[in-house]
N, C-alpha and C positions, 0 to 999 in steps of 0.2 A: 210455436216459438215467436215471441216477441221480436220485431226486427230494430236493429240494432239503433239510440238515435245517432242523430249526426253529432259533430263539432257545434255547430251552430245550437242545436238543440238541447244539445248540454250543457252550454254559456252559464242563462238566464240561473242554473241550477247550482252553478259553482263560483261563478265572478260577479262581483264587486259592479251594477250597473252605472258605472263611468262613463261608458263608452256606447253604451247603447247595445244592441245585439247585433253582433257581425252578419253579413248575410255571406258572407262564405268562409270557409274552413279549410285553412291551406295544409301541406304536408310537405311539400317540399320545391327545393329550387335547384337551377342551375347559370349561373351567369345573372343575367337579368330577367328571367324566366320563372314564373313559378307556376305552381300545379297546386288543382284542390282535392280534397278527397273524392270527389266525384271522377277524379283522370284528364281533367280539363285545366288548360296553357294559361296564364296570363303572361302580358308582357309589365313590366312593375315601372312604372314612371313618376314613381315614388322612393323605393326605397328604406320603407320602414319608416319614411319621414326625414329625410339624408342620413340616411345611418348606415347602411349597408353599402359601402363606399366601393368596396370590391365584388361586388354581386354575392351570389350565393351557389356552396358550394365551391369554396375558394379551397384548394386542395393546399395553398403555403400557410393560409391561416387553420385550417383543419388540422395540419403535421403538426405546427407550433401549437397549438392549442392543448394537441389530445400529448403530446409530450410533456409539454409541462405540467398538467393534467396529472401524469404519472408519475412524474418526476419529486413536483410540489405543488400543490394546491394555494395551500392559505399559511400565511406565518403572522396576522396583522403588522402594523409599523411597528412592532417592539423588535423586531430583525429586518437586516437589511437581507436583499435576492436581488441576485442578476438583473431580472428583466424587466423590474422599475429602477433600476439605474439606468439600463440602455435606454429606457423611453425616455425617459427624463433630461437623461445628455441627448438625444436625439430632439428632442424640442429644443432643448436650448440652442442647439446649433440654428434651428429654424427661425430664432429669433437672433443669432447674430448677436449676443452678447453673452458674453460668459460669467454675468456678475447676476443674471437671471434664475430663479430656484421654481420648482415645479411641486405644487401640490396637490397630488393625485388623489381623485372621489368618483365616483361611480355616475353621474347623469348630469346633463348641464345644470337643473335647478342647483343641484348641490356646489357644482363651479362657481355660480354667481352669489349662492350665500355667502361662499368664502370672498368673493368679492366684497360684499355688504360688511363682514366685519370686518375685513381688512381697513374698509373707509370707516370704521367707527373708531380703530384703533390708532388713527390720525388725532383723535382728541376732537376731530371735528363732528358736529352734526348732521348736516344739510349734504342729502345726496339729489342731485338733479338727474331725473330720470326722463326718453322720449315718451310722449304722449303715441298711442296705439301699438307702442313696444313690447316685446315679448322675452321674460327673461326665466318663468317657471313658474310652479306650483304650488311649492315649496309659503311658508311664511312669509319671508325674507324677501323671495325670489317674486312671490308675486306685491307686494308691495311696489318691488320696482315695477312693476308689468302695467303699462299704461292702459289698460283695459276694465273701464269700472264695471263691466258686466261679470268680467273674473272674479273681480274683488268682492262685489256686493256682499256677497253671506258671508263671505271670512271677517269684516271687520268688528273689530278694530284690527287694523295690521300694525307693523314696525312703524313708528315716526320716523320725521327726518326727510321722507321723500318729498319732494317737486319736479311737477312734468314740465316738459316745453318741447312746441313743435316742434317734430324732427326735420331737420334741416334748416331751422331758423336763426345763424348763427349770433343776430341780434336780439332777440329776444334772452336768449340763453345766456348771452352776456349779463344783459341787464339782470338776470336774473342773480349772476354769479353777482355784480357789483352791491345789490342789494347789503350781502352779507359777507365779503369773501372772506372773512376770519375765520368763519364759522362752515367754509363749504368745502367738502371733503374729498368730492368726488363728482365728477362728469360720466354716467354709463350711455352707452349707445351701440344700437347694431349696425354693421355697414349695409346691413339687406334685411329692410324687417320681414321675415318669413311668414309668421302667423297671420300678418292684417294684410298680406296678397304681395309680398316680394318686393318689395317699396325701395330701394336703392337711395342711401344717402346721396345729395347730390353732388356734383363734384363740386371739390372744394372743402366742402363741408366737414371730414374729417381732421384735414389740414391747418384749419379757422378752429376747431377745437381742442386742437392739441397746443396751440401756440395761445389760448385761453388759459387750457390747463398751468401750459408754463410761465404765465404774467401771474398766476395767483397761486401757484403753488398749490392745485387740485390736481388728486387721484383724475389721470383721464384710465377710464373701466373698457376694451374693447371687447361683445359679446360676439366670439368666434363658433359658438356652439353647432350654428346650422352652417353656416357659412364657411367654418374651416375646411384643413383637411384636402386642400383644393376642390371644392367645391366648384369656386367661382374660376377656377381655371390658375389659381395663383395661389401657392398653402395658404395665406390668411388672406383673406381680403383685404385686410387695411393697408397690404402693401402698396396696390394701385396709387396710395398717398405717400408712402413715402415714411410713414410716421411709425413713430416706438411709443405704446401704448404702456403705462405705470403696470396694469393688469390686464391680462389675457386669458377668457374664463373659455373653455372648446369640451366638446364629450361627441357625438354624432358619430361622425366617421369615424371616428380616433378610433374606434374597436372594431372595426366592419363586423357590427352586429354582437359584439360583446359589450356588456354594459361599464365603460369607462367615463370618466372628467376631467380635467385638467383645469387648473388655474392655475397662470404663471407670473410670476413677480417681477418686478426689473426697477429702474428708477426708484422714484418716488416712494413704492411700495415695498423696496428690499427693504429687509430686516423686520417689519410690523408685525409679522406672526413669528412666534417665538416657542419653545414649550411650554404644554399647557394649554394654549391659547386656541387650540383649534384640532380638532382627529377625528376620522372615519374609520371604523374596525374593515372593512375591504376596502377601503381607499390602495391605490397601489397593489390588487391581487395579482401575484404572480401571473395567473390565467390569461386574466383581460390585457394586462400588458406583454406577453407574450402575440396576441392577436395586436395588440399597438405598434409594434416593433417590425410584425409584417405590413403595416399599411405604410409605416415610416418610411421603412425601405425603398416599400413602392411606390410611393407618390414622391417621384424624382424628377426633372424638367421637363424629359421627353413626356412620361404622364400627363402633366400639367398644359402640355402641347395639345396632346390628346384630345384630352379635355375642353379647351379653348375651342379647337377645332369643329368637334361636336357640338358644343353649344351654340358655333356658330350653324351650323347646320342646321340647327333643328330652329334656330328662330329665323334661317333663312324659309326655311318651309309654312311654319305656321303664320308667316307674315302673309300666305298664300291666300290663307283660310278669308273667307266674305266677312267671317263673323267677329274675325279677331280684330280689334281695335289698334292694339301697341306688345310690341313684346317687353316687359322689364327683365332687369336683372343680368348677372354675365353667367357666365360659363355652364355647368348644367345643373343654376337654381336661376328658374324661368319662370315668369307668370306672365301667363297668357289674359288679356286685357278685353275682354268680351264686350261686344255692345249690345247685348241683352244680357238681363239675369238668368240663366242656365247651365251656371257652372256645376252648381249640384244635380242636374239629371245629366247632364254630358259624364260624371262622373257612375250613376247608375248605369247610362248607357253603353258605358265603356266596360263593367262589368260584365255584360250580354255580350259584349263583341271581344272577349278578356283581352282586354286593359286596365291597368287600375293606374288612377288618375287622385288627383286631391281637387277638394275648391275650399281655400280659406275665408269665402265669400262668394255670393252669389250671381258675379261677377269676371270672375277671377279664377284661371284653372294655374294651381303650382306642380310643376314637373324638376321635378329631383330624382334621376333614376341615376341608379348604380352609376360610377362614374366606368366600368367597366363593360357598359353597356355595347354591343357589338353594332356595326353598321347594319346588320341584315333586322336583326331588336331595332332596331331606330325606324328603319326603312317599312318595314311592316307596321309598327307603334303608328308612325306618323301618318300612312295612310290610313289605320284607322281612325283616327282620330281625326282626319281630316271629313271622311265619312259622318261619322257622328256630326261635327260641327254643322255640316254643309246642311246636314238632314235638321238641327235644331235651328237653322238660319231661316 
């Protein structure tokens, strides 16, 4: 008898090589803990990518899920349900204004399209986009994505875009003054995620939005990695202070169900209209039932939590020989290496199970569960401290 292949080995035979071949094959989790088909631990200081905001195995999003599950599935937007209303009013609370509308889609690329037409629905053209930015996959979504290694083989993309260094708030000026009849929109992340956790500097949001409001531009804030409390605060833009025209989030927002959100306010109420814009699972009862329980629970004290933790953990790896700089706040961290070996501290962390990211070679990003336990931390960090010390 043949013996059975693995997860891994069955990959190459069934998926789409995007991603490469995984070199292990999970089955299941608990908290911030997962397990591979072989019966073996990791500790996840990732998270799916920040997505699995409540770890895994979350027993209040598991009841809500598998209840509405039974209850109702799918109705598309041609009927309204419960539980993309409660998401919906539950954000707008989080944004503090009640003239705000929520347009619910399945993954951030799709959040920031709806971004992208929203600024074309201005009549205007000209969207300025950050240079090394990351905003999706998607047409639209990578257009904005200041990454030309991304872009290369898709072009031609959407017009209309132009980058400027992020956090250059004079450049960006000048760029707006070029044309501002004609400039639509201002996008930017408060943490670029994908090019190693880059944190707008301070200031910097603040100087953009009072840009936005001298010229009458969409300012665009991409909450997608970042929300959620990620950084210890539901949006990050709060740290400034500022009300963003659009607010594009998906990651957390479904601890591990695939949801989106872009939210409207200002400048951008009213632009999309019927007609103008729909996703057939946009708003699935399912995913927003799992949204309704992260709502819930990411409340101040979590947000404390959070803070708390993140403090911790860049109290520790500031220990490491190897590590440079920590960026980033609450628990989206990049670890600032002064050698390139973020990609084998990342294999090695696999041997020792930990599963780690490096969005450069450089650069280690940690986004674990934001429910991640002190004893999950305490163990994670000493290995990982292990690792570094052995690649130093």
């Amino acid at each position: 008898m043949n013996k059975p292949q693995s997860l891994t080995q069955r990959w190459s035979e069934t998926v789409v090589d995007t991603y490469g071949i995984p070199s292990i094959g999970l089955v299941s989790g608990q908290g911030a803990t997962l397990n591979d088909e072989q019966g073996k631990s990791y500790i996840d200081l990732l998270a799916g990518i920040a997505v699995n905001s409540l770890g895994y195995g979350n027993e209040h999003v598991a009841q809500a899920v598998s209840h509405q599950a039974r209850t109702l599935a799918h109705t598309s937007n041609l009927f309204a349900t419960q539980p993309v209303l409660d998401a919906g009013a539950k954000l707008i609370e989080r944004v503090g204004d009640d003239s705000a509308r929520v347009f619910f889609c399945n993954s951030g690329a799709e959040s920031n399209e709806a971004a992208f037409k929203l600024a074309r629905l201005t009549g205007r053209r000209r969207i300025l986009a950050a240079e090394h930015g990351f905003h999706g996959r998607t047409m639209g979504a990578l257009a904005l994505t200041g990454q030309p290694d991304k872009q290369r083989s898709f072009r031609p993309l959407p017009g209309g875009v132009e980058f400027y260094p992020f956090g250059d708030v004079e450049y960006l000026r000048q760029l707006v003054e070029q044309d501002p009849q004609d400039t639509a929109a201002i996008i930017l992340e408060p943490i670029q995620g994908e090019t190693g956790v880059i944190p707008a500097p301070a200031g910097f949001m603040k100087k953009v939005s009072e840009l936005c409001d001298e010229y009458g531009v969409l300012l665009i804030v991409d909450e997608v990695q970042t929300g959620v409390g990620r950084t210890g605060t539901f949006f990050a833009h709060e740290v400034e202070g500022i009300q963003p025209d659009v607010i594009t989030m998906a990651k957390g927002l479904g601890a591990g169900l695939p949801i989106g959100a872009t939210i409207t306010r200002g400048r951008a109420k009213g632009l999309f209209g019927p007609g103008s814009h729909g996703t057939t699972f946009g708003g699935n009862p399912v995913a927003c039932a799992a949204a309704n329980v992260v709502l819930d629970t990411v409340n101040a004290e979590f947000l404390a939590g959070v803070t708390r933790k993140g403090d911790y953990v860049r109290q520790e790896c500031e220990k490491y020989s190897i590590v440079d700089r920590v960026r980033g706040r609450g628990l989206m961290l990049g670890l600032v290496l002064s050698a390139p070996v973020a990609k084998q501290a990342v294999r090695d962390g696999l041997e020792h199970g930990l599963i780690l990211n490096a969005p450069n070679e450089n650069v280690l990003r940690l986004t674990p569960p934001l429910v991640i336990s002190q004893h999950e931390l305490d163990t994670a960090l000493s290995t990982l401290g292990t690792i570094l010390e052995e690649l130093a």
